[in-house]
DRENDRENNU-424395 format. One record per residue (C-alpha): residue in three letters; x, y, z. Coordinates in pm, whole numbers, padded with zeros to 5 digits, always signed. Each point is the difference from the previous one (the first is absolute). Example, Ala and Ser with C-alpha at 12.3 -4.5 7.8 and 13.67 -1.06 7.14 Angstrom:
residues 2
ala+01230-00450+00780/ser+00137+00344-00066/
***
This chain:
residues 720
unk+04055-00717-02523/unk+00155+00181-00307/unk-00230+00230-00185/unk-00015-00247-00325/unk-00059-00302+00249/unk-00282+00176+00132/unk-00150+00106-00302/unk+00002-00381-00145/unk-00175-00072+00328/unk-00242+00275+00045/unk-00097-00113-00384/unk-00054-00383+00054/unk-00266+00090+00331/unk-00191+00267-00210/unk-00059-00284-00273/unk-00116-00185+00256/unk-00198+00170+00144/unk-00141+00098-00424/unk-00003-00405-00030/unk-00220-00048+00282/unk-00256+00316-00090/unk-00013-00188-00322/unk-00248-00266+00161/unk-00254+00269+00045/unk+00039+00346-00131/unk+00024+00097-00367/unk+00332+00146-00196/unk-00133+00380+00079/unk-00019-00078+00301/unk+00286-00164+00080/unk+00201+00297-00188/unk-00184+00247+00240/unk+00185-00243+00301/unk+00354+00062-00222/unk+00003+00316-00056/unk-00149+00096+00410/unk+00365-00233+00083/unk+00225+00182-00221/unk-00142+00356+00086/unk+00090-00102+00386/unk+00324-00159-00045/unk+00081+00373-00162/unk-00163+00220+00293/unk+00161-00232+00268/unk+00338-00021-00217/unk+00269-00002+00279/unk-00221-00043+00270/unk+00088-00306+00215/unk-00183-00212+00312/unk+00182-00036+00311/unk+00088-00368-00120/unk+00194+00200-00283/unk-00207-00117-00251/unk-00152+00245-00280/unk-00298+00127+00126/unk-00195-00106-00310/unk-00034-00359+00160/unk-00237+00107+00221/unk-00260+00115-00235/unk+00091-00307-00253/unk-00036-00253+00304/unk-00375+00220+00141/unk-00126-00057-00357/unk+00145-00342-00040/unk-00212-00045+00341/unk-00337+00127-00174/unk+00086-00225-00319/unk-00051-00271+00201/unk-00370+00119+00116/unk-00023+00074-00376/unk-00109+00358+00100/unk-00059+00215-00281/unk+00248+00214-00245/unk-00058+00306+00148/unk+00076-00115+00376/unk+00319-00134-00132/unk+00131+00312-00180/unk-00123+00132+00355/unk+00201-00191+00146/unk+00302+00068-00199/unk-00029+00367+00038/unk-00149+00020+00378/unk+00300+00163+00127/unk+00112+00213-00280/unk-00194+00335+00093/unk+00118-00075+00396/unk+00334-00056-00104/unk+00123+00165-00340/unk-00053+00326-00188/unk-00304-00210-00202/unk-00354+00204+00052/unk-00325-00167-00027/unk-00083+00240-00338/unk+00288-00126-00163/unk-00096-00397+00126/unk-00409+00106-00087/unk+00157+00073-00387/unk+00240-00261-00020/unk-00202-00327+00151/unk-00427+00200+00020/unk-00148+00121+00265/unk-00136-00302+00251/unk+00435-00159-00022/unk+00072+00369+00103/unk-00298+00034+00295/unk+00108-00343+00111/unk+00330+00115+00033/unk-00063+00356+00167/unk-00242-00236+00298/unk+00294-00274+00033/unk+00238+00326+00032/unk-00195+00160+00266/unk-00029-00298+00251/unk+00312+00066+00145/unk+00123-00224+00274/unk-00165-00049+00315/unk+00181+00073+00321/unk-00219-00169+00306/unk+00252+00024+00350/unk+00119+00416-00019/unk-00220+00100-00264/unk-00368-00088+00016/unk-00145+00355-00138/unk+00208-00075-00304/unk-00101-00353-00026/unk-00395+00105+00029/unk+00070+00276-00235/unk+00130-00223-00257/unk-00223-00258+00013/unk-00274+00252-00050/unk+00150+00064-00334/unk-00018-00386-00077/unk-00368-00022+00063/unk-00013+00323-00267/unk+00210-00184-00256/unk-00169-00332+00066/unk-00361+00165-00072/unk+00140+00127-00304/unk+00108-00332-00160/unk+00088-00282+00179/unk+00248-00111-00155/unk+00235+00229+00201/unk-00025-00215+00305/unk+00112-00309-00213/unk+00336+00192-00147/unk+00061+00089+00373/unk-00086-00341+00149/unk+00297-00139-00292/unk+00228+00243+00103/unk-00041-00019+00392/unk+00054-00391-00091/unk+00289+00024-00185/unk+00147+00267+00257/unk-00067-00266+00229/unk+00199-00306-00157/unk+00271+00274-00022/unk+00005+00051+00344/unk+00330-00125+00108/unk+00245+00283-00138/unk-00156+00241+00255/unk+00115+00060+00379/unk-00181-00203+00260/unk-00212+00290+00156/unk-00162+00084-00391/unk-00078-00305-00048/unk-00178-00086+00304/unk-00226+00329-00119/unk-00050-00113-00300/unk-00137-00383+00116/unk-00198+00163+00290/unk-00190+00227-00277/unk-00044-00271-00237/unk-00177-00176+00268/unk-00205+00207+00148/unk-00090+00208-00367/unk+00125-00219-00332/unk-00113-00316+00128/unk-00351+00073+00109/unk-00072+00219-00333/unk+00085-00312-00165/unk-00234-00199+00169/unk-00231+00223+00005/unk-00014+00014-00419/unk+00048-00367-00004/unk+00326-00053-00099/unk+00110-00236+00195/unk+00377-00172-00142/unk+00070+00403+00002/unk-00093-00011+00365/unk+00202-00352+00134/unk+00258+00104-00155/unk+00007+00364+00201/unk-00092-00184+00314/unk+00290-00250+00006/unk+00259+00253-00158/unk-00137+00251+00252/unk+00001-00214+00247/unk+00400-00183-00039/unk+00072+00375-00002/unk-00135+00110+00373/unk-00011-00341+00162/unk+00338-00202-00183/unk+00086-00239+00293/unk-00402-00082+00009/unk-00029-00078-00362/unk+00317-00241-00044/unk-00127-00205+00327/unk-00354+00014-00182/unk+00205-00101-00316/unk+00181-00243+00155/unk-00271-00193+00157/unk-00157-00010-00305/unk+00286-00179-00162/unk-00010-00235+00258/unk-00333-00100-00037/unk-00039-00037-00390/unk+00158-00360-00047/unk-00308-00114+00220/unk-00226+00245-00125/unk+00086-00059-00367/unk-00113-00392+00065/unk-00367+00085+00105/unk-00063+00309-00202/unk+00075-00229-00353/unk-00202-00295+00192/unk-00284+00258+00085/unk+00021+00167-00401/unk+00003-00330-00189/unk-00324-00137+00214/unk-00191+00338-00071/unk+00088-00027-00371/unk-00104-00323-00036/unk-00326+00079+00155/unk-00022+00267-00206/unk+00051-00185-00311/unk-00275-00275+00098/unk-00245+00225+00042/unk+00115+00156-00325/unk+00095+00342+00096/unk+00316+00153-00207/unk+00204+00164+00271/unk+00335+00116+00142/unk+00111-00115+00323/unk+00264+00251+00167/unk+00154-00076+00340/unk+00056+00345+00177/unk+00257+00143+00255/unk-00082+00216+00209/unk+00230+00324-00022/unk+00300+00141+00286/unk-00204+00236+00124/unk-00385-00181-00030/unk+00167-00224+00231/unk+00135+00246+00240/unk-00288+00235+00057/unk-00200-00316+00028/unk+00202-00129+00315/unk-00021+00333+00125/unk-00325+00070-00028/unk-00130-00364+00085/unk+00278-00052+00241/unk+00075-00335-00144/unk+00327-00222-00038/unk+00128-00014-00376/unk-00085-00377+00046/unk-00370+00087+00008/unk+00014+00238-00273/unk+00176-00232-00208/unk-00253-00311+00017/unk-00211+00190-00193/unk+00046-00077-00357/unk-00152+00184-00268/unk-00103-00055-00392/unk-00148+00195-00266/unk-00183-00146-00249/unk-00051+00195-00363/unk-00318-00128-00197/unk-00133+00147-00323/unk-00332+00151+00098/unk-00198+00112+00317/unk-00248-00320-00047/unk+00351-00200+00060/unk+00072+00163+00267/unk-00287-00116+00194/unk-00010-00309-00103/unk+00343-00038+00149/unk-00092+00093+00265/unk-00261-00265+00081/unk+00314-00244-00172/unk+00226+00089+00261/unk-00266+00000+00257/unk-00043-00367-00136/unk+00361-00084+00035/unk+00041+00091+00384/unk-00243+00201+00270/unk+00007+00329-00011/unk+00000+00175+00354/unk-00317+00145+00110/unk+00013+00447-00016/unk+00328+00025-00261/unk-00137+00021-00290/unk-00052+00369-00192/unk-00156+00094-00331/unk+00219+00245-00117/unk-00145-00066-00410/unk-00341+00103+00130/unk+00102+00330+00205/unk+00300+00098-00113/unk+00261+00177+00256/unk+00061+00373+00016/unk+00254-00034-00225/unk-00170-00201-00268/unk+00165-00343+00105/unk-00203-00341-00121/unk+00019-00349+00141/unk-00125-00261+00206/unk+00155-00115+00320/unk-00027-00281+00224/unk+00200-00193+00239/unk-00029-00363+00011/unk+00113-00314+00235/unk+00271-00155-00219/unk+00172-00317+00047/unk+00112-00052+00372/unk-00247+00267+00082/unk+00257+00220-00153/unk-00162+00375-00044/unk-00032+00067-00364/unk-00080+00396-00142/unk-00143-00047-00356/unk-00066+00360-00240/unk-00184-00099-00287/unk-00037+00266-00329/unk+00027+00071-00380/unk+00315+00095-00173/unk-00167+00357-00029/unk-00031-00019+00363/unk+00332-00105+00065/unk+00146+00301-00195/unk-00213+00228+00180/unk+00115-00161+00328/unk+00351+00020-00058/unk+00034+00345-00273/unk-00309+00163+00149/unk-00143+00364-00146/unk+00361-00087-00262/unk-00210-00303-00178/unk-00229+00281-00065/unk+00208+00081-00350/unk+00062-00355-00038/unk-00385-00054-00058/unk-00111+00336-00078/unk+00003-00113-00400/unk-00241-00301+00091/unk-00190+00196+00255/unk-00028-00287+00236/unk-00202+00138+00328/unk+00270-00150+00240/unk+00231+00308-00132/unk-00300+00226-00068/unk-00110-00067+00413/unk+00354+00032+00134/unk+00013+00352-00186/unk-00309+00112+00097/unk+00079-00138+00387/unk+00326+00200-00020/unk-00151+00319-00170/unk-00234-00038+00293/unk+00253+00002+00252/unk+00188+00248-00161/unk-00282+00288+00035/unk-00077-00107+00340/unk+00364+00147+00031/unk-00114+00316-00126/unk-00281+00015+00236/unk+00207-00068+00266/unk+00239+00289-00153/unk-00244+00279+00013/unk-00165-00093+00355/unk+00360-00035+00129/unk+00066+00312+00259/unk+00360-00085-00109/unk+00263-00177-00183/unk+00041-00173+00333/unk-00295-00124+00054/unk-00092-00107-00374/unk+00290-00236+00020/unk-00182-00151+00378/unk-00268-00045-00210/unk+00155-00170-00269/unk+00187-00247+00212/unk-00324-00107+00138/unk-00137-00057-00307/unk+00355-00202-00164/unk-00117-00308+00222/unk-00321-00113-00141/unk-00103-00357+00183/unk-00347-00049-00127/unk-00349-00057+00208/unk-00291-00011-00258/unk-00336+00106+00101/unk-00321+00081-00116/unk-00257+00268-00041/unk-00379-00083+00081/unk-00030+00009-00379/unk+00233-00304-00034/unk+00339+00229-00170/unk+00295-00119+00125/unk+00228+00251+00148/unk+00409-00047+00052/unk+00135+00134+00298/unk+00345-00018+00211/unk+00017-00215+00281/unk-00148+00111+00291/unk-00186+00265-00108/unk-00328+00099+00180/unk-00364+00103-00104/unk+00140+00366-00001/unk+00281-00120-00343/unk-00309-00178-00154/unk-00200+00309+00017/unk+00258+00270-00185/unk+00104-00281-00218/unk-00410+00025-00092/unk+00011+00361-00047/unk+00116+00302+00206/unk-00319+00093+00040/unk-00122-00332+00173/unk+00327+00019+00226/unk-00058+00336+00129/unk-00327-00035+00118/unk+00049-00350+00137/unk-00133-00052+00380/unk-00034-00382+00013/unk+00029-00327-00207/unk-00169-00370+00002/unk+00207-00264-00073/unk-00195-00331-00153/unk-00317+00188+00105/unk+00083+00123+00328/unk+00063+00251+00174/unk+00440+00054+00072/unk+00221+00234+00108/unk+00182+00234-00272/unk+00310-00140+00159/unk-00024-00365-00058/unk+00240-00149-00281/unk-00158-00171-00273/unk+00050-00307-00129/unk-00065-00157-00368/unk-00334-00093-00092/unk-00149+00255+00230/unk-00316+00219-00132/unk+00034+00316+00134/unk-00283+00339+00014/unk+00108+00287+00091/unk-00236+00237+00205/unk+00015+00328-00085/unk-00170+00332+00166/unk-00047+00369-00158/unk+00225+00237+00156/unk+00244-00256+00153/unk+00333+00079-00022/unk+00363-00206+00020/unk+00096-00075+00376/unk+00400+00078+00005/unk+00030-00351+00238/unk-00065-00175-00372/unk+00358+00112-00111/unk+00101-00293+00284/unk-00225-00313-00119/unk-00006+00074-00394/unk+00294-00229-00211/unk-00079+00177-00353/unk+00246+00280-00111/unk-00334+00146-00203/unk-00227-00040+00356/unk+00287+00196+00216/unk+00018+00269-00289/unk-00347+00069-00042/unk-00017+00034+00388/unk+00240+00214+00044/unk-00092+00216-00308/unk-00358+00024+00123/unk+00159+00169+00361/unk+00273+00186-00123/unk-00294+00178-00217/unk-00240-00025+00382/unk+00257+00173+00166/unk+00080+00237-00252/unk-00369+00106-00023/unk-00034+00012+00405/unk+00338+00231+00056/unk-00161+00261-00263/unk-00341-00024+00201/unk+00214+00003+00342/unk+00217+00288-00153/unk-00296+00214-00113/unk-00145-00001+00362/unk+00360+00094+00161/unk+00055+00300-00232/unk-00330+00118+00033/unk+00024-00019+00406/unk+00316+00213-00045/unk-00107+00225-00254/unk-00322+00062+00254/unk+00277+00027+00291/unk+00126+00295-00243/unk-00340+00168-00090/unk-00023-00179-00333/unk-00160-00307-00131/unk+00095-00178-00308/unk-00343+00103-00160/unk+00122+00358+00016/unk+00308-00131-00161/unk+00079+00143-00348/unk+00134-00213-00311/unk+00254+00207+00004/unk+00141-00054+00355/unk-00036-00338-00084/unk+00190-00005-00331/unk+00276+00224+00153/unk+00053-00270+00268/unk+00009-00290-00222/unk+00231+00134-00218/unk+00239+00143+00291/unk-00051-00364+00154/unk+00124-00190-00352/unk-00329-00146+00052/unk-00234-00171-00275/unk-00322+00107+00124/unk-00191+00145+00318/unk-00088-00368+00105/unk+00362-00089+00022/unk+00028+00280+00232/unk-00264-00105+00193/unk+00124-00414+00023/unk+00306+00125+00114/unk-00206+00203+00272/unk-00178-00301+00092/unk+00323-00256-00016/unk+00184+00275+00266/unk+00248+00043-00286/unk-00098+00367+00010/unk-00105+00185+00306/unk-00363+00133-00018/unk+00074+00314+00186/unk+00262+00130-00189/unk-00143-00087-00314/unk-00309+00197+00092/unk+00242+00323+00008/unk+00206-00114-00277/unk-00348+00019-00173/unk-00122+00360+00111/unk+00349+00108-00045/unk+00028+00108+00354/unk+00368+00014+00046/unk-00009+00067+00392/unk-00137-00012+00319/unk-00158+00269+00104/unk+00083-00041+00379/unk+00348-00023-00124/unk+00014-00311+00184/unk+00004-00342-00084/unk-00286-00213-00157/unk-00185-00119+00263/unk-00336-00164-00161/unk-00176-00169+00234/unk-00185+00226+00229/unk-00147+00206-00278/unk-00101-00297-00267/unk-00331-00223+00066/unk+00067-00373+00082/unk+00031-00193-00308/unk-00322-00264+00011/unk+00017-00340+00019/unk-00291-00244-00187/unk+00141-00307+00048/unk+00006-00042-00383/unk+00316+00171-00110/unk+00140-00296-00119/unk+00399-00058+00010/unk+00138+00331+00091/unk-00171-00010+00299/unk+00192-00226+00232/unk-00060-00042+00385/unk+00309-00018+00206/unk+00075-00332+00136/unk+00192+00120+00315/unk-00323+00126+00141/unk-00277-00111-00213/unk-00300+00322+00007/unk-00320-00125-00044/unk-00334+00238-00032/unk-00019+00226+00280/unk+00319+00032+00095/unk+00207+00338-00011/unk+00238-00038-00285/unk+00236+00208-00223/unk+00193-00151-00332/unk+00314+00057-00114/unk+00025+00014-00396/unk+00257-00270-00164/unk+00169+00005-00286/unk-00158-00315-00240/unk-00266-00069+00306/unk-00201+00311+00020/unk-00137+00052+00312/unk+00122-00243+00357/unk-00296+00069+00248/unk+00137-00017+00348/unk-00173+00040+00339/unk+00070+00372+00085/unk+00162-00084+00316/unk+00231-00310-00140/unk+00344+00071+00138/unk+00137-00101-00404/unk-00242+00295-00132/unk+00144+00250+00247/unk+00347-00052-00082/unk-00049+00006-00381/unk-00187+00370+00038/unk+00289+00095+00195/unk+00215-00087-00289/unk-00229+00146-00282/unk+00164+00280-00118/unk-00195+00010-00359/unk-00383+00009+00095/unk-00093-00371-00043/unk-00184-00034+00285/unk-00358+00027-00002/unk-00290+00019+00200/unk-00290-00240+00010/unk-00378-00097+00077/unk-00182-00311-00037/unk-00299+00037-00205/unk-00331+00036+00207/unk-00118-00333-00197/unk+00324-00166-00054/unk-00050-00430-00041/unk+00253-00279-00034/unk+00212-00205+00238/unk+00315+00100+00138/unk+00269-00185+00152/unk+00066-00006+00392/unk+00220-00142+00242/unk-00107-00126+00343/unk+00214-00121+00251/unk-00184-00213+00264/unk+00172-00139+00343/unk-00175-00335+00077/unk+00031-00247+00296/unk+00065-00313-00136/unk-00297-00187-00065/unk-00120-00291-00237/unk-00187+00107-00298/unk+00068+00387+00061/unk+00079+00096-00361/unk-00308-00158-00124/unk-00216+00200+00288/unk+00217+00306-00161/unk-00123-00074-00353/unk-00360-00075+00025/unk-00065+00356+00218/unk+00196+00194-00267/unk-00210-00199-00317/unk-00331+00066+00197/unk+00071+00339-00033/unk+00028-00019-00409/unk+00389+00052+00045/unk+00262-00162-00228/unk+00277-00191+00165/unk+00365+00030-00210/unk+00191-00167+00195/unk+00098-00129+00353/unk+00352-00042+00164/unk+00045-00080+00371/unk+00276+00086+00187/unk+00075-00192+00332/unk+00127+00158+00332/unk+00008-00302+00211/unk-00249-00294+00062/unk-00250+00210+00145/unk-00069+00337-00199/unk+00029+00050-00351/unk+00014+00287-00233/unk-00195-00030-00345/unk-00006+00222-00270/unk-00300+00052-00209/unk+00006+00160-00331/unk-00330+00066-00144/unk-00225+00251-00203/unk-00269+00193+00126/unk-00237+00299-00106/unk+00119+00229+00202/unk+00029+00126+00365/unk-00298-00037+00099/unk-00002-00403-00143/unk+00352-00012+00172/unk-00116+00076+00325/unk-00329-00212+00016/unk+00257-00287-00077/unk+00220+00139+00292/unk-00266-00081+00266/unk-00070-00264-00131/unk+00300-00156+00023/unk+00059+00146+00365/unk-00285-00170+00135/unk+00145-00357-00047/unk+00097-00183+00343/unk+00369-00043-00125/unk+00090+00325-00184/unk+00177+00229+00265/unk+00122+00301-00230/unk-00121+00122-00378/unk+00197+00286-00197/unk-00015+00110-00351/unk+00360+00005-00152/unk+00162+00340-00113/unk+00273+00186+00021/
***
């Protein structure tokens, strides 16, 4: 296009884009809008898109996108400008004195949320979206620019290679789409899905397409037949309404045979209305009109007016028996509703003048959701796992429950007692050790369902068991969780740490009483350390190696033999209580139990792996151990607990054996794990019998035991 031609036609879209701001923003306002265009038609001046248009169109068509959610004047000068500080020589002082501070912060977050990259690049793609959640808490309005622009990108798509844009639809999906549903903006989020979806699937989605062609001469027949008898009900009961027939969209349709594994036939017998009345009172008594007009069908209808959903969405829905029997889906709301269905947290500045509480509980819902983020953020070990976390929480179905105090509480689907309890308080979730459901007693496991009451049992000193990271649903629950035992572990390797050094600073003539500050300074600052304790966690994690650090410590730069560090004559068996926590860890090829000889090995990130001291796996790691990690051991003269065991018992076959084997070992106040039998032919068996025990005195009471049944021919404990 010559320059002139373009300049005629870049003109005629900005005034239209001023003519349709005029419907709700004031002249100031609208100049702001202007003069935000102009300045980025200058920065991005010979700039071009890979379509070979001037770049400028994308930032006209993003803010052209927000017009239409009648977002504010400052998102759309946002939106002008979003990629001028990425892109151009423009800095965010010069934007902050030109257009004010919050255009120029909206700007600098939009700039910063770089593109994701999901298949090759997943530590940039948690990094990034780590700096969305930042910009996000700042002002919200930085997720809407970038929603606008990820949407235009997307109805852009088809100038780029096949492999880019395949990226592109696969991150929409999985990220775009579900942060528009999750801040209610739902046209934002069809639109992604079917775009998104043409994109990865194309064959799919024109068959889908197709079909639904095919269908709509029929369809159109009984939808208008179906509209004009609810209307007319409507108007004799004297109800002012809008009756809307609804399609369902490309890919609503497709994850819906999927998921359902249904035929598009049965998906498309469904047909669905909305109805738009003026007030909530309307709305239910539509609801009893409709329910008038044909049967509804028993367990479909929701309440959505009276407990809104995570994402501050309003209506009631039902599904009746329509003419024919034909399945009817009815969603009955307000205008205000419908806007906040469709724009979301975006119809938040469209009512923010009349301060309607639709738009003033969406906001609040999304501010909500927003510092859960940052929560999640700081609890995060990583930028890895922050993004797990987020992904979890990006697919809210709802179960509503209730505390014994009657408050409702919102929760994903299929979260457990545990979710209820840290969505309570961290407190309450941390010290959890059972639940009732309706007044009885459950396990913490059991998914909960709406309408449930649910009490949470707590105990004083009761800690987080790490199995809960594998039943909770809740992004917040799995954080907390994992928070609470990153901290548990951290405080057990300094304990465990403490007791190694001080075993090898004895095993030198030393003791870390006798320790100066000094020595310990010296060492923390030769190790790049931050403190002492740091030294000490890394002791007790097996990062560092307690015996050198010991000389490191009283600067002893040599043996004195000449010879090479050989600890483990001359050091006292490290002791073990039984209550070291997680960086004590018992060996599974052998499994020790009290009163056996044992000897550890230390591990970096495990601590210390108790072995028996004859296990063949033991030997051949001290044989290996050039740096001092092994160690020796003791049990504690008073040591309690169970402890795992394997027991292999040869059996002749007999009927009932395995129950004979179970009742001698629980009469002897043993727990049974688990059983597995392995068959040698039909006469002799061998079973395996993996159980915990006190020690080897327990273990060998259950021994004779078991030998004296008729059947039993052999018994053996299992190690290597």
């Amino acid at each position: 296009m010559p320059a002139t031609d373009y300049i005629v036609a870049m003109t005629a879209t900005i005034q239209d884009l001023t003519n349709k701001l005029d419907a709700y923003l004031d002249e100031d306002q609208i100049n702001l809008v202007r003069n935000a265009y102009f300045c980025a038609e200058q920065a991005h001046e010979g700039q071009t898109r890979r379509s070979g248009e001037p770049y400028v169109t994308h930032p006209l068509a993003v803010a052209d996108i927000l017009a239409d959610m009648h977002m504010d004047h400052q998102s759309l000068a946002a939106a002008m400008l979003h990629d001028v500080i990425e892109d151009t020589k423009v800095d965010k002082e010069s934007l902050s004195e030109q257009f004010g501070v919050t255009v120029a912060e909206l700007v600098d977050g939009v700039s910063k949320l770089t593109q994701f990259e999901f298949q090759t690049q997943a530590e940039k793609q948690a990094e990034n979206f780590q700096k969305m959640a930042m910009a996000m808490a700042r002002d919200l309005r930085v997720i809407l620019v970038k929603l606008a622009d990820r949407l235009h990108n997307m109805r852009t798509l088809d100038v780029l290679g096949a492999e880019k844009r395949r990226r592109i639809a696969k991150e929409t999906l999985e990220i775009y789409a579900p942060i528009a549903n999750r801040l209610g903006m739902n046209d934002v989020r069809i639109e992604f899905e079917d775009l998104g979806f043409a994109t990865l699937y194309p064959m799919r989605a024109k068959r889908i397409k197709a079909a639904i062609a095919a269908t709509r001469g029929h369809r159109k027949e009984l939808v208008a037949n179906i509209e004009k008898q609810v209307d007319d009900q409507l108007s004799t009961d004297g109800i002012p309404a809008r009756v809307i027939g609804r399609e369902k969209h490309l890919y609503s349709i497709y994850q819906k045979m999927r998921s359902k594994s249904k035929s598009f036939t049965e998906i498309m017998d469904v047909f669905a209305f909305r109805i738009v009345v003026n007030s909530v009172d309307d709305c239910y008594r539509t609801l009893g009109s409709v329910h008038n007009l044909y049967k509804p069908r028993p367990g479909h209808f929701k309440d959505y007016i009276a407990i809104p959903k995570a994402n501050g969405y309003q209506s009631l829905h039902t599904v009746l028996f329509g003419m024919h029997g034909i399945p009817i889906e009815i969603q009955i709301r307000t205008e205000e509703m419908e806007q906040m269905a469709n724009n979301g947290i975006a119809a938040h500045w469209l009512y923010k003048a009349n301060n309607q509480d639709a738009s003033v509980g969406s906001h609040a819902r999304a501010r909500q959701w927003v510092q859960g983020l940052l929560e999640l953020q700081q609890n995060a070990g990583n930028s890895l796992e922050f993004i797990e976390n987020v992904k979890i929480d990006l697919f809210p179905e709802e179960v509503y429950v209730f505390t014994p105090k009657g408050r409702i509480m919102e929760l994903p689907l299929g979260s457990t007692p545990v979710d209820f309890a840290y969505a309570v308080h961290t407190d309450i979730g941390n010290s959890c050790v059972g639940c009732r459901i309706n007044r009885r007693l459950a396990a913490l496991s059991q998914p909960l369902q709406s309408g449930q009451t649910i009490e949470i049992i707590t105990a004083p000193g009761a800690n987080p068991n790490p199995s809960w990271l594998d039943m909770v649903a809740t992004s917040r629950a799995r954080s907390q969780i994992r928070h609470y035992l990153k901290h548990l572990k951290s405080g057990e390797s300094i304990e465990l740490g403490r007791r190694l050094l001080n075993k090898a600073l004895m095993s030198l003539g030393s003791g870390l009483d006798e320790v100066t500050s000094e020595q310990r300074s010296a060492l923390v600052e030769s190790a790049n350390a931050d403190d002492f304790d740091q030294l000490l966690e890394e002791v007790g994690l097996g990062n560092r190696v307690a015996y050198l650090t010991a000389r490191q410590l009283l600067d002893i730069h040599e043996d004195e033999t000449g010879g090479d560090m050989v600890i483990g004559n001359r050091e006292k068996p490290l002791v073990i209580a039984g209550t070291e926590g997680m960086m004590i860890n018992f060996a599974k090829c052998c499994s020790p139990i009290p009163g056996d000889d044992i000897g550890g090995h230390i591990t970096a990130g495990r601590g210390v792996v108790v072995h028996l001291a004859d296990c063949r796996n033991y030997h051949e790691i001290q044989e290996r151990d050039k740096e001092g990690r092994s160690v020796a051991l003791r049990w504690h003269d008073d040591i309690q607990g169970e402890y795992r065991v394997e027991l292999k018992v040869e059996v002749e076959q007999q009927r009932g054996i395995i129950a004979s084997l179970a009742n001698k070992i629980n009469s002897f106040d043993a727990s049974i794990e688990s059983i597995k039998v392995e068959e040698r032919d039909s006469k002799a068996s061998i079973i395996h019998i993996f159980l915990s025990v006190h020690n080897r005195i327990h273990l060998a009471r259950i021994i004779r035991r078991i030998r004296v049944i008729k059947s039993v021919v052999k018994v053996t404990r299992v190690k290597l």
